[in-house]
C-alpha positions as MATLAB code, in Angstrom:
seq = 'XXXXXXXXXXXXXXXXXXXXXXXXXXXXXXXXXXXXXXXXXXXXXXXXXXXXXXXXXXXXXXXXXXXXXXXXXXXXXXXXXXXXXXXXXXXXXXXXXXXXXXXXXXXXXXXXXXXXXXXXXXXXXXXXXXXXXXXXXXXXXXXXXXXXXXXXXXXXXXXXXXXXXXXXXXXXXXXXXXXXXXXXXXXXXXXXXXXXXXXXXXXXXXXXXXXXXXXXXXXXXXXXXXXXXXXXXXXXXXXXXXXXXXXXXXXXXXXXXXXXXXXXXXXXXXXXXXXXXXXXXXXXXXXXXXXXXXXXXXXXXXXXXXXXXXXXXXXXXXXXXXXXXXXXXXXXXXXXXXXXXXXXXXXXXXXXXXXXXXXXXXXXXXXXXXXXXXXXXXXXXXXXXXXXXXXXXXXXXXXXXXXXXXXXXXXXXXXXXXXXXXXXXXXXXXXXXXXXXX';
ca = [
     -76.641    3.795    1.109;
     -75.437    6.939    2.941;
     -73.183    6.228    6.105;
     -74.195    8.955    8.689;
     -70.961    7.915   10.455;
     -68.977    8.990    7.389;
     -71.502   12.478    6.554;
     -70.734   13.680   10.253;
     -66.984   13.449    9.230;
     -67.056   15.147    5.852;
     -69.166   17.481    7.915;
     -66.708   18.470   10.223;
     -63.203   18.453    7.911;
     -65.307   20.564    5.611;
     -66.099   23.271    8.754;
     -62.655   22.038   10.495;
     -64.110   21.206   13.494;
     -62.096   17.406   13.308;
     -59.713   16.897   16.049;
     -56.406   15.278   14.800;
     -54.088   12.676   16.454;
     -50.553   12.125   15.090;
     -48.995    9.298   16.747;
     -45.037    9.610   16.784;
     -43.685   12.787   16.817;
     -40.623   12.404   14.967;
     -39.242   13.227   11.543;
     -42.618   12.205    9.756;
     -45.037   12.714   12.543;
     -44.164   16.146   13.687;
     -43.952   17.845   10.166;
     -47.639   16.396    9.598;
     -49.428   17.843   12.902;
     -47.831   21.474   12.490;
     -49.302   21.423    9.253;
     -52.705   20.114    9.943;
     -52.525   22.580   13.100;
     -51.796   25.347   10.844;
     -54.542   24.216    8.257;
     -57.500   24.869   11.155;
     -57.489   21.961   13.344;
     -56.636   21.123   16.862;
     -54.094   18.857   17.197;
     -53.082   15.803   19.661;
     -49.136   14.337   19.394;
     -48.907   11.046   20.776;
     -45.387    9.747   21.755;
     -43.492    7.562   24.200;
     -41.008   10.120   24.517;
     -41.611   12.347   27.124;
     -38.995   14.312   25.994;
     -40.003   14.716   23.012;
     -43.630   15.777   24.144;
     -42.096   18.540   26.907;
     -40.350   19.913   23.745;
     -43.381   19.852   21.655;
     -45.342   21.691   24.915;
     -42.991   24.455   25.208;
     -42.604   25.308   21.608;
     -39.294   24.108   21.429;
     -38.779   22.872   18.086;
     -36.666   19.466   16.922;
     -36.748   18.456   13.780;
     -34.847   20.396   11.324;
     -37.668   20.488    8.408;
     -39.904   22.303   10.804;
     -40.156   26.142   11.259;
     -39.551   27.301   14.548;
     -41.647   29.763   14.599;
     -44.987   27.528   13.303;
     -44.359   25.387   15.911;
     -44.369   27.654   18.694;
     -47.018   29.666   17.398;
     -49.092   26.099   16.933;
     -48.793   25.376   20.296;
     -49.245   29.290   22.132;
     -52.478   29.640   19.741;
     -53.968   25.805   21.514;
     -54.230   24.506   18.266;
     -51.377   21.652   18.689;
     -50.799   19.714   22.372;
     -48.695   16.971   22.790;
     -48.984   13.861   25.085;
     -47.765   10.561   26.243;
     -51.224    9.620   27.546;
     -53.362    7.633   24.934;
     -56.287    7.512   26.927;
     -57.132   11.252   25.258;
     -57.355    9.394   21.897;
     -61.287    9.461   21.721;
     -61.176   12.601   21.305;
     -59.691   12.149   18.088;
     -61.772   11.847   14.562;
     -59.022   11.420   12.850;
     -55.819    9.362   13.881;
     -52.524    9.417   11.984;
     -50.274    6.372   12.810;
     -46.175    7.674   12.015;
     -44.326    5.270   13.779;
     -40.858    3.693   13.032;
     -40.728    0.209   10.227;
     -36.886   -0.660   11.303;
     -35.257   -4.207    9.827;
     -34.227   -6.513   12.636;
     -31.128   -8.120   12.352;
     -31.991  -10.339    9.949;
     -33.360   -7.636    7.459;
     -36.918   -8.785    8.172;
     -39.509   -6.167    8.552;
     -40.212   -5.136   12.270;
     -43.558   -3.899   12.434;
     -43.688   -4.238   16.254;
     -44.521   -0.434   16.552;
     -47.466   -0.524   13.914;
     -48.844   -3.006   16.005;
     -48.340   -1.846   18.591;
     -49.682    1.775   18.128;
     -52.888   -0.482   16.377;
     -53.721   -2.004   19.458;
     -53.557    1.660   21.374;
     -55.559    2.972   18.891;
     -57.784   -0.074   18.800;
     -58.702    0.588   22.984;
     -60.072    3.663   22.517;
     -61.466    3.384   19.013;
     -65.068    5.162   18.572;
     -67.449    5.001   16.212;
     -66.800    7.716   12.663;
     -62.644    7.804   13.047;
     -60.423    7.949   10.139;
     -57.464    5.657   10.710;
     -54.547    6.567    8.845;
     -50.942    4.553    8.501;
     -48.464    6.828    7.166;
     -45.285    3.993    8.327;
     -43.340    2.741    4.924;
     -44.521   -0.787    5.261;
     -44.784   -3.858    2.790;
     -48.088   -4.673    0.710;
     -50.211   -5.655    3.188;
     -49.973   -4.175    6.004;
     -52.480   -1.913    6.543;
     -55.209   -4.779    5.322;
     -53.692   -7.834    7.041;
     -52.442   -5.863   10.420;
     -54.136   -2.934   11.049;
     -57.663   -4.033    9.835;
     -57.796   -6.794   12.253;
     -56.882   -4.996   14.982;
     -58.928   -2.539   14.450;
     -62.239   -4.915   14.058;
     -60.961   -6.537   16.889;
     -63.261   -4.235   18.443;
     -66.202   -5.943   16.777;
     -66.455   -2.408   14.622;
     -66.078   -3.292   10.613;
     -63.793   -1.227    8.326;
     -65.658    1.020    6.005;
     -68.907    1.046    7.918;
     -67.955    1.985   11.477;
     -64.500    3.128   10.936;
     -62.718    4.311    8.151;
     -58.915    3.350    7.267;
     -56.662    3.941    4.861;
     -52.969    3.898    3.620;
     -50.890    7.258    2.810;
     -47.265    6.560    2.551;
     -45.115   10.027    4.446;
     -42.735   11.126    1.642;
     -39.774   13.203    3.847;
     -36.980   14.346    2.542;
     -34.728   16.049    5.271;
     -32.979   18.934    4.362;
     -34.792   19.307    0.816;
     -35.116   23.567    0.511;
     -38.173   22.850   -2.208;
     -40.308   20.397   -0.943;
     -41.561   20.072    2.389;
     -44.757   18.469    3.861;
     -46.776   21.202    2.611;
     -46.048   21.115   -1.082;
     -45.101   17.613   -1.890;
     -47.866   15.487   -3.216;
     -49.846   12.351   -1.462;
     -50.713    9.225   -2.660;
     -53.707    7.552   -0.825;
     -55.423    4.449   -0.594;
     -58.112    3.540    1.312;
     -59.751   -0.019    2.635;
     -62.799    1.648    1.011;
     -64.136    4.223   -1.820;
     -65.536    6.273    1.443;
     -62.267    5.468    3.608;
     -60.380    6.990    0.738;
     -62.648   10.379    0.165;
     -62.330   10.880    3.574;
     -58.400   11.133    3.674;
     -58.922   12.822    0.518;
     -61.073   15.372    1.860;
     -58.031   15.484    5.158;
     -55.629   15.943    3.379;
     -56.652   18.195    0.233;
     -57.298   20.681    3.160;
     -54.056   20.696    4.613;
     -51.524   20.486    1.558;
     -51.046   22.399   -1.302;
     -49.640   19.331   -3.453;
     -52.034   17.421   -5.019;
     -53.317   14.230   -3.365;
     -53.527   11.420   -5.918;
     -56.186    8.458   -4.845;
     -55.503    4.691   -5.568;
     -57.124    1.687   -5.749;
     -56.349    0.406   -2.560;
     -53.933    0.176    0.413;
     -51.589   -2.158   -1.185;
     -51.244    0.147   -4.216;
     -50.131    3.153   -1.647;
     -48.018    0.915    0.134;
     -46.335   -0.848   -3.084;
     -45.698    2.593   -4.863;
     -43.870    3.881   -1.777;
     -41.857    0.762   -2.103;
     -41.123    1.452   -5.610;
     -40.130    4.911   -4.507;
     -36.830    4.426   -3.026;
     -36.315    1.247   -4.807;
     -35.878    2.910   -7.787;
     -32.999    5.437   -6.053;
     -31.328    2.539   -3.959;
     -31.160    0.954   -7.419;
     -29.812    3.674   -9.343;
     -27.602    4.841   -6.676;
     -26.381    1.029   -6.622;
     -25.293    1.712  -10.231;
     -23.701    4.665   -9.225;
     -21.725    3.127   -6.914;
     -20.858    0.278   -8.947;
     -19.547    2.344  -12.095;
     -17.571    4.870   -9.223;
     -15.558    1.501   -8.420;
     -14.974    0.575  -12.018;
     -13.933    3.669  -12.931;
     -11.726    3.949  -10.318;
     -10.219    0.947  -11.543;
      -9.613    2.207  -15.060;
      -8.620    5.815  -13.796;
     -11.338    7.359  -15.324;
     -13.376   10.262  -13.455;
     -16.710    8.921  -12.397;
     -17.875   12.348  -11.731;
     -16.998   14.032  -15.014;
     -18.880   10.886  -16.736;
     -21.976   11.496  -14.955;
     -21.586   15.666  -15.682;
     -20.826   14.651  -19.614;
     -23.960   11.979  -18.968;
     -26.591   15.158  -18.021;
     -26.301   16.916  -21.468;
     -28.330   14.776  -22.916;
     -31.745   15.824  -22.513;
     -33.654   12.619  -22.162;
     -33.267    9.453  -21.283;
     -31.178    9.633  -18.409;
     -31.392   11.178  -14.391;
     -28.214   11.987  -13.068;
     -27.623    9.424   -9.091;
     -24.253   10.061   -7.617;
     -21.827    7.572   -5.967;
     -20.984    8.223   -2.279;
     -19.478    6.493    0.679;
     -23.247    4.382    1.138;
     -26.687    5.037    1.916;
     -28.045    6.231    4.709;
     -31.470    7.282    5.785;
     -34.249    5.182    7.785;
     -35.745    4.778    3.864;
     -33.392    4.344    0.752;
     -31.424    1.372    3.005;
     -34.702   -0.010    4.443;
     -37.493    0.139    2.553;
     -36.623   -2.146   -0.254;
     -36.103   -4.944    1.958;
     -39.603   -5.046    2.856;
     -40.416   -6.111   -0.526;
     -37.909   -8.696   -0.858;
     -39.107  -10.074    1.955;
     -42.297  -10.176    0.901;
     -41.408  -11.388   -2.326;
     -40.771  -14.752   -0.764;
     -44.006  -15.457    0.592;
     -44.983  -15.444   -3.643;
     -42.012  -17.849   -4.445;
     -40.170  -14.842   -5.845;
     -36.899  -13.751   -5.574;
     -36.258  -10.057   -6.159;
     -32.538  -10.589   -7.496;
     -31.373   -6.999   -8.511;
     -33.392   -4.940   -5.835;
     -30.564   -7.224   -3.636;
     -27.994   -6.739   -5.582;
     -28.137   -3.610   -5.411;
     -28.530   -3.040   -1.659;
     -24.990   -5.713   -1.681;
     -23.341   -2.747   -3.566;
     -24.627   -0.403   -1.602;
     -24.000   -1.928    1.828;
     -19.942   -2.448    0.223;
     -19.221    0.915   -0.088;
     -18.297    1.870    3.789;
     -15.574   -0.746    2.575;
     -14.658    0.197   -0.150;
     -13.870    3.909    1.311;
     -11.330    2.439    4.194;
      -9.547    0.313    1.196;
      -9.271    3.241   -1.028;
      -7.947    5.213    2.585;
      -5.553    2.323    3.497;
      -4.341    2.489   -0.245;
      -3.230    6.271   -0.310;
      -1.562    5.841    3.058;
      -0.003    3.164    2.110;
       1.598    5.329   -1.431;
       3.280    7.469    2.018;
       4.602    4.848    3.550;
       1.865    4.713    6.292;
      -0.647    1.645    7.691;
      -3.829    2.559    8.054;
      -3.472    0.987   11.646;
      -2.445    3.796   13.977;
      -3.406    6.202   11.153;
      -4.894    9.100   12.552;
      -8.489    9.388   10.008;
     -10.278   12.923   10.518;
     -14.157   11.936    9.325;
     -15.914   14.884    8.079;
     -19.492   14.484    8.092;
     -21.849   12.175   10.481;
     -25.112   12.914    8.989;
     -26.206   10.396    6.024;
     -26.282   13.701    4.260;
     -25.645   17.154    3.512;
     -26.730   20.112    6.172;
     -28.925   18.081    8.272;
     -28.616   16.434   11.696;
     -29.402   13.110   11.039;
     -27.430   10.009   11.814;
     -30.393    7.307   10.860;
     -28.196    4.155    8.960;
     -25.575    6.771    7.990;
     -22.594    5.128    6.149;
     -19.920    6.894    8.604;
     -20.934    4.526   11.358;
     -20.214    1.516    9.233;
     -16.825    3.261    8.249;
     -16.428    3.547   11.875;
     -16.820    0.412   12.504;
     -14.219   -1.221   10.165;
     -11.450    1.627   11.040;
     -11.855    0.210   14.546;
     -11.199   -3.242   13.237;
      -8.126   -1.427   11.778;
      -7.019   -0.167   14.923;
      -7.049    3.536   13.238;
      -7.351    6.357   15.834;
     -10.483    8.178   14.606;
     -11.832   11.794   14.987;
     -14.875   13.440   13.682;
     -16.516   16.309   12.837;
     -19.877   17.625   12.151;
     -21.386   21.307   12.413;
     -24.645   19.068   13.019;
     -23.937   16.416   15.012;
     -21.855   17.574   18.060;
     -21.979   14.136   20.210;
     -23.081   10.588   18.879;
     -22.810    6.874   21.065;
     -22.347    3.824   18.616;
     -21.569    0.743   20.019;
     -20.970    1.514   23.280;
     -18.221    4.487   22.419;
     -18.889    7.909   22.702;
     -17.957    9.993   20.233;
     -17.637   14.400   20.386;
     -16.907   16.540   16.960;
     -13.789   18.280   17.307;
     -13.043   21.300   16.187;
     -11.704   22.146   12.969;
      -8.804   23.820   12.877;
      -6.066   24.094   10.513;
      -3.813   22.610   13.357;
      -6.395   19.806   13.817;
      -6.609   19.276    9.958;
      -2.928   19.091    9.775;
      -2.415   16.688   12.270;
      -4.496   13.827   10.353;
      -2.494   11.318    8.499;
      -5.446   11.340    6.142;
      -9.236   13.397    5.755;
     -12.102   11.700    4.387;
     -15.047   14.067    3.135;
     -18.301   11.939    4.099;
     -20.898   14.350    4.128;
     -20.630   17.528    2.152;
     -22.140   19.978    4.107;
     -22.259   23.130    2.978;
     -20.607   24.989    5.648;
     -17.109   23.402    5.282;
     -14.506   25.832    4.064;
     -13.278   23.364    1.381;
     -10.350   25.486   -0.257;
      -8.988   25.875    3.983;
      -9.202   21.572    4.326;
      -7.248   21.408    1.318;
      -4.653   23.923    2.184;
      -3.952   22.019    5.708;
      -5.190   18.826    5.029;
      -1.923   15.820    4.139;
      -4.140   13.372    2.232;
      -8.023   13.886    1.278;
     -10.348   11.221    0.366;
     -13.025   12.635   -0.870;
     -16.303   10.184   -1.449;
     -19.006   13.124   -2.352;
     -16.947   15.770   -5.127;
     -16.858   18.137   -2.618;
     -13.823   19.486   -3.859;
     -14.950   19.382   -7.274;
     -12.748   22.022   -9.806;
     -10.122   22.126   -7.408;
      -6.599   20.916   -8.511;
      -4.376   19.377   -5.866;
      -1.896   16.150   -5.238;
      -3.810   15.874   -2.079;
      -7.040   14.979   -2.950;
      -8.196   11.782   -4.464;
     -12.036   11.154   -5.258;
     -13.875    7.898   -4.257;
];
């Protein structure tokens, strides 16, 4: 039976005539409605922020992965508007939910912002919108949340409104893929919720978009994602503190492992994970592992390992100061790196905050520096990056490499650097007394 509310749709992505909402306009969110603005449509950003939506307004770009220049030419040309007013949602056919899945303290899934962005949508839901949840979320959700909230309004899924699941794959600060080019996995509540997404997003990409079953299939293969690298990385990790045991180089074992041509993808130890998915996301399944009677025993292992690196980086520092003759309490410990990885700006879960942490319980007198990050707050402390000078360098009873950005002069921190713990190979090749790898 053909769904006139679902022809008037196709109708208008085909001729681009759709308005699009994104709701949160933040590393996932604002990405996505550059690129559908630059595909043809007219845009609407949704946030809470109004900071973030006077940015957005004035062309004034914030998240590293997007171009300048698109985004202020987006928003000169009309074609992309941002607001903190929800009541212009109607205007919307199609409405892209991007909104933070944090843990709460107990590592449960907090989907208090899907919810809650449901029930905004849900008020000013009309008749022939796509609904689209692009938060990393457990199995589930979009079915056993969203859908009700949705028909709250007495409209049923698949005949009055259309929803579906499409997990945002971001990786910040990856030079090859981008929004654009990387491919999407979707899954709608319905055959027709699914062509529809289909049909939005096949006209904004340029990566393929690869249809599922369902929602839960889109929402478990996102899972499975970054399970698979917080797993891997767990080994990592794990063989980085055995072979640190036995004196071997972990990083020349993992070179020597590459050559062979099959069989094996090269993960690399580091000081832990950061990220708002690699740490997160895999919790969501153990948690809903329970509610089957299962317990996913090596998905937490491996976030244990993970989680114990921070502390295993201030050992291995109070270890080398303690070959000079120095405690690591009162130890001055230069940081270098904030970011939860190399050449971006982002401080989501990065491992540097948990090594600050325990090197306050240490009493050590901590600096930092990042070329990205020039200011942070954790914990009620402020912190500012200092500059990097060889005076500053020499000063520090010990300098731990945390982030290997690509700007550091690493042959200049050797030279003036006393001690070097260095957690990423950033000094890889170079031969010095000073420098000892995680």
């Amino acid at each position: 039976m053909i769904n006139p509310l679902a022809n008037s749709l196709k109708n208008k992505l085909q001729e681009k005539t759709a308005v699009i909402a994104v709701i949160g306009l933040g590393y996932v969110g604002l990405p996505l409605a550059v690129e559908k603005a630059k595909a043809g449509y007219k845009v609407i950003g949704l946030d809470v922020q109004q900071k973030r939506v006077n940015l957005v307004n004035k062309g004034i770009n914030y998240i590293g992965d997007v171009v300048d220049s698109d985004l202020n030419e987006m928003v000169q040309s009309g074609y992309l508007r941002a607001t903190t007013d929800y009541s212009e949602m109607p205007k919307a056919d199609c409405i892209a939910i991007c909104v933070p899945t944090p843990l709460d303290r107990y590592y449960q899934p907090d989907t208090s912002y899907v919810e809650s962005s449901s029930r905004d949508v849900a008020k000013y839901l009309r008749p022939g919108t796509l609904v689209i949840l692009e938060s990393t979320t457990y199995p589930g959700t979009t079915e056993e949340i969203v859908q009700p909230i949705l028909e709250s309004t007495g409209m049923a899924c698949g005949k009055e409104f259309f929803l579906a699941f499409s997990p945002e794959r971001v990786d910040p600060g990856n030079k090859q893929y981008k929004t654009k080019n990387t491919p999407k996995v979707i899954g709608g509540v319905t055959p027709e919720c699914s062509q529809l997404a289909q049909m939005l997003y096949s006209s904004v990409l340029d990566g393929d978009v690869h249809v599922v079953s369902s929602p839960k299939v889109a929402e478990m293969e996102k899972i499975l994602e970054n399970t698979f690298r917080n797993i891997n990385i767990a080994l990592a990790n794990e063989m980085a503190i055995l072979c640190n045991k036995m004196g071997i180089d972990v990083w020349e074992v993992i070179e020597a492992a590459k050559t062979k041509p099959y069989g094996f993808m090269a993960f690399y130890p580091g000081p832990g994970l950061g990220g708002h998915c690699i740490p997160i996301d895999p919790y969501y399944l153990t948690w809903k592992a329970r509610e089957y009677d299962y317990h996913t025993r090596l998905i937490e292992l491996a976030g244990e390992i993970n989680q114990s690196m921070p502390q295993f980086v201030v050992d291995k520092a109070a270890r080398l100061l303690n070959k000079v003759k120095k405690p690591l309490n009162s130890s001055k410990v230069l940081l270098l790196g904030a970011a939860y990885k190399k050449d971006i700006d982002d401080l989501r879960e990065s491992p540097v905050l948990k090594i600050i942490d325990i090197l306050q319980q240490e009493d050590a007198d901590i600096l930092y520096n990042d070329p990205y990050i020039p200011s942070f707050s954790h914990h009620g402390r402020n912190y500012t990056s200092v500059e990097l000078t060889p005076k500053v360098l020499a000063e520090a009873d010990i300098v731990i490499i945390t982030t290997d950005h690509s700007n550091y002069d690493y042959p200049v921190i050797v030279a003036h650097s006393r001690l070097i713990l260095d957690t990423r190979n950033a000094c890889a090749g170079m031969e010095s007394e000073k420098i000892s790898k995680l």
